[in-house]
GUKOL-606595 format. One line per field, with one value per atom (N, C-alpha, C): chain; x, y, z. Coordinates in pm, 1 decimal, m for minus. Each point is the difference from the previous one (the first is absolute). Layout:
BEGIN
chain	[A ...]
xx	[X ...]
yy	[Y ...]
zz	[Z ...]
// end
This chain:
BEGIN
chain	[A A A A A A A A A A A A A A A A A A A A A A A A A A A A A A A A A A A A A A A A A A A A A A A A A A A A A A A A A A A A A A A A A A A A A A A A A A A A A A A A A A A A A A A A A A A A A A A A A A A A A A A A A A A A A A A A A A A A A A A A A A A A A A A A A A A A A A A A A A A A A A A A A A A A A A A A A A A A A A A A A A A A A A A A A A A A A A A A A A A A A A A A A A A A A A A A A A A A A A A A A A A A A A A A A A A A A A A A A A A A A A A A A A A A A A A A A A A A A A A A A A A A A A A A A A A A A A A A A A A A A A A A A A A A A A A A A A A A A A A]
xx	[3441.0 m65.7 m82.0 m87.1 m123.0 40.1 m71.0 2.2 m128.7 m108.4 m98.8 m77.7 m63.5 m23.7 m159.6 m46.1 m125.4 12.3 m17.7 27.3 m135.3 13.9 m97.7 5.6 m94.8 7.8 m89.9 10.2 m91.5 m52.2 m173.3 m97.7 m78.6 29.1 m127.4 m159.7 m81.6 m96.6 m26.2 19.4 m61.0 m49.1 m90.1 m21.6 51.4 122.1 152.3 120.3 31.6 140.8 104.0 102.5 87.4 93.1 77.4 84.7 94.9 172.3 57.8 77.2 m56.7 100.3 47.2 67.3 80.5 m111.8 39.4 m55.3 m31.4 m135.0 m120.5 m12.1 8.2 m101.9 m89.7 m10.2 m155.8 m86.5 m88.7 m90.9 m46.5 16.8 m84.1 m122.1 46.5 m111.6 m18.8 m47.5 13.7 m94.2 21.5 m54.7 51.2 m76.7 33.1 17.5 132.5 106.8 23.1 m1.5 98.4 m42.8 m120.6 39.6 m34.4 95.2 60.3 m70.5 m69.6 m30.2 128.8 m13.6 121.1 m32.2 84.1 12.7 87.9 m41.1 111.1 44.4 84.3 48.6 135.6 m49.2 121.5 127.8 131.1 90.6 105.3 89.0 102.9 74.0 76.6 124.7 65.0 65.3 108.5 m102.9 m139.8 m52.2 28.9 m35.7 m4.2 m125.2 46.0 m168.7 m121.8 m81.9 m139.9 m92.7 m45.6 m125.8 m179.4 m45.4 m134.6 m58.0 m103.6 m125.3 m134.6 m36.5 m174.9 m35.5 m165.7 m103.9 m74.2 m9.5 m44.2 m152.6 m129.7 m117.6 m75.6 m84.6 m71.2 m90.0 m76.9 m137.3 m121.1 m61.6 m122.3 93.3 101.9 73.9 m62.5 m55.5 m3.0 165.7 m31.1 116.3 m49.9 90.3 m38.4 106.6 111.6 142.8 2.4 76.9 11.1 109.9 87.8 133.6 m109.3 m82.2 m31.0 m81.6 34.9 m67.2 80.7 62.6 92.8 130.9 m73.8 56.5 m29.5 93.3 45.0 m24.1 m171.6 m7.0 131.2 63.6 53.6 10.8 m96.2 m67.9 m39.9 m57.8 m41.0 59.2 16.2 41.2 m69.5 m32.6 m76.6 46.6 m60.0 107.5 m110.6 m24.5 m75.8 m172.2 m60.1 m156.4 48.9 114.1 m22.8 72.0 m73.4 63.4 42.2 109.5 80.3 50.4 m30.3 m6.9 108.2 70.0 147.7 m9.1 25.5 m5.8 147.7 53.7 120.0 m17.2 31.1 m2.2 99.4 m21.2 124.7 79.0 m117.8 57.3 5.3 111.0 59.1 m117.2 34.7 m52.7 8.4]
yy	[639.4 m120.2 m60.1 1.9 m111.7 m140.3 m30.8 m145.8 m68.9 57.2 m37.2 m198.3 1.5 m127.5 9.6 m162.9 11.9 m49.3 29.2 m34.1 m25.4 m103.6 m0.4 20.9 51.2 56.7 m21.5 m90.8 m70.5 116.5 m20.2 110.6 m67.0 21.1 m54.0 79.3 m89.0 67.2 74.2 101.0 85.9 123.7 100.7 123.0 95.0 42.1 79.5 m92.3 m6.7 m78.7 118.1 14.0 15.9 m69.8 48.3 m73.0 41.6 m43.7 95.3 m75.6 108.3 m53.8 156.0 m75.4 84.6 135.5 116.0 126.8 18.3 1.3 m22.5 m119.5 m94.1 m136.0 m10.0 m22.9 m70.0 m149.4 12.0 m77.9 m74.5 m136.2 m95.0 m85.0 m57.4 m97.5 m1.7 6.1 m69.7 m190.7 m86.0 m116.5 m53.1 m98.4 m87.9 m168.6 m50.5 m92.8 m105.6 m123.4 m67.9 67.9 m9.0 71.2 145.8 45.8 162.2 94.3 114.8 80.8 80.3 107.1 27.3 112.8 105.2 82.6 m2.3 m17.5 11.7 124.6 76.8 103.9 m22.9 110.1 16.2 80.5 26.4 76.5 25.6 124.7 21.5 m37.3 m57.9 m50.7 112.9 77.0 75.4 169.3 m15.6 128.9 m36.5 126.7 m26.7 m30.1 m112.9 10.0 69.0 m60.0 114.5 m74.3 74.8 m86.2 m5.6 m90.3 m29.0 m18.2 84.6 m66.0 m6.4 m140.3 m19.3 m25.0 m40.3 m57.1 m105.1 m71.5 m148.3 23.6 m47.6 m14.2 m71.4 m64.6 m139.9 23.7 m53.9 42.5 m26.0 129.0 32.4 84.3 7.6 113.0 96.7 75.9 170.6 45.1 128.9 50.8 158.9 43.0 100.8 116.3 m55.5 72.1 143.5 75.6 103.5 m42.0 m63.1 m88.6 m20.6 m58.8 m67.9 120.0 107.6 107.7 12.0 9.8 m8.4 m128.2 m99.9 m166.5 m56.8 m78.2 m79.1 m120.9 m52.5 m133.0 m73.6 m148.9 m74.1 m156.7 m42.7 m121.1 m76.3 m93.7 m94.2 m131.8 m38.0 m137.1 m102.8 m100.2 m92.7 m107.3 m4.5 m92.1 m98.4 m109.9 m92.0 74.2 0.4 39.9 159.2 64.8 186.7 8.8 161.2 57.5 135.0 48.2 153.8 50.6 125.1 126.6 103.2 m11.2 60.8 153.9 129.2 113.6 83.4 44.3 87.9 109.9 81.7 158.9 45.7 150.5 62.2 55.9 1.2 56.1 m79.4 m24.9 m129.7 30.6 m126.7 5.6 49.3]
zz	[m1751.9 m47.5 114.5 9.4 67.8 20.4 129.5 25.5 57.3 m126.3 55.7 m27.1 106.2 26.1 106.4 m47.0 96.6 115.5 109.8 130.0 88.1 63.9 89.0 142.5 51.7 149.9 104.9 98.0 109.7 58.0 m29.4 31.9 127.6 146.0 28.6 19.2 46.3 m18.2 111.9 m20.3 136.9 m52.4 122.6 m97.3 m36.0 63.0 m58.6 m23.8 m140.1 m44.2 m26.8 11.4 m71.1 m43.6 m124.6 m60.7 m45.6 6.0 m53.4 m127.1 m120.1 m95.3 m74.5 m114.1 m80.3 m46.6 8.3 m40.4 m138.2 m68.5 m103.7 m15.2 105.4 m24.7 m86.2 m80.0 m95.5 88.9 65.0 51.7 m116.6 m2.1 m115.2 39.2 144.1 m12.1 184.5 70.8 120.1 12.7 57.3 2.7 179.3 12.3 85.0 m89.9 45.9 m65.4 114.1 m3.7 112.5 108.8 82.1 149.5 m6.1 m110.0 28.1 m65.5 39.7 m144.6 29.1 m139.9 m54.2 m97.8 m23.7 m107.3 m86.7 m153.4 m74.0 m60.1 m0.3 m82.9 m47.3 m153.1 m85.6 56.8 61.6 24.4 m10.8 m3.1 m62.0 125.8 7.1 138.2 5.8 m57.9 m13.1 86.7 m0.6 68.1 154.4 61.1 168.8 7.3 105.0 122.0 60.5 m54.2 64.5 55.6 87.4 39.8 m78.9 m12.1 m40.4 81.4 6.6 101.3 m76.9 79.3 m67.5 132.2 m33.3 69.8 m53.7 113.4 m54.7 56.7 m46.7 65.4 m52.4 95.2 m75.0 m3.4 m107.1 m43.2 59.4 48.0 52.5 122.2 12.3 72.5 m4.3 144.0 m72.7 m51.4 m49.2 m16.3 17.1 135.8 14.1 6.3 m29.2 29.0 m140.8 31.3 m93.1 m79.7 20.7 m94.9 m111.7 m5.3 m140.9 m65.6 72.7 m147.7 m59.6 m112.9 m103.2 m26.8 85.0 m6.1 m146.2 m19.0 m103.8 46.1 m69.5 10.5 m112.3 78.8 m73.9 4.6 29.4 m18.0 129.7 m4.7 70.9 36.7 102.2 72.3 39.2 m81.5 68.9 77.7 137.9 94.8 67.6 m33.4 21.5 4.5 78.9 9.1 10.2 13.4 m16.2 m147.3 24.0 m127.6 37.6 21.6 27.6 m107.2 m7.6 m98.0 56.1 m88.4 26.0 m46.2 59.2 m44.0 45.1 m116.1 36.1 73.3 72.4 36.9 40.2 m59.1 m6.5 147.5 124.9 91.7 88.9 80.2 89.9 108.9 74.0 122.8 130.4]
// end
């Protein structure tokens, strides 16, 4: 039986994050809240731990890294006058 639930997870902004949550995370929303941006995902408690990694980059960034060839854009952060573009990838840093 599952114990899934949405959880949130303090993202800061930098250009390699990782994150560790429960193993098949569902990514829903990332935002900046209070201060904090943040990722929300759906997860089963009862899986083990894995790590997530994205990339954060603000717009008019180049982007020249090979991580984001087969990256998973998953949303945007708006944090007073910026705006950072959050991308998953599959291979750590």
């Amino acid at each position: 039986m599952s114990e899934t639930v949405v959880y949130k997870y303090d993202m800061p902004v930098s250009s390699d994050v990782t994150i560790e949550m429960p193993a098949g995370a569902q990514i829903l929303r990332v935002a900046h809240f209070n201060g904090q941006s943040s990722v929300w995902a759906l997860v089963d408690l009862k899986n083990d731990m894995q790590s997530y990694h994205f990339m954060v980059v603000g717009t008019g960034m180049v982007v020249n890294d090979e991580r984001f060839r087969g990256s998973k854009y998953i949303g945007s952060i708006i944090d007073g006058p910026f705006i950072w573009h959050v991308f998953s990838v599959l291979d750590p840093f």
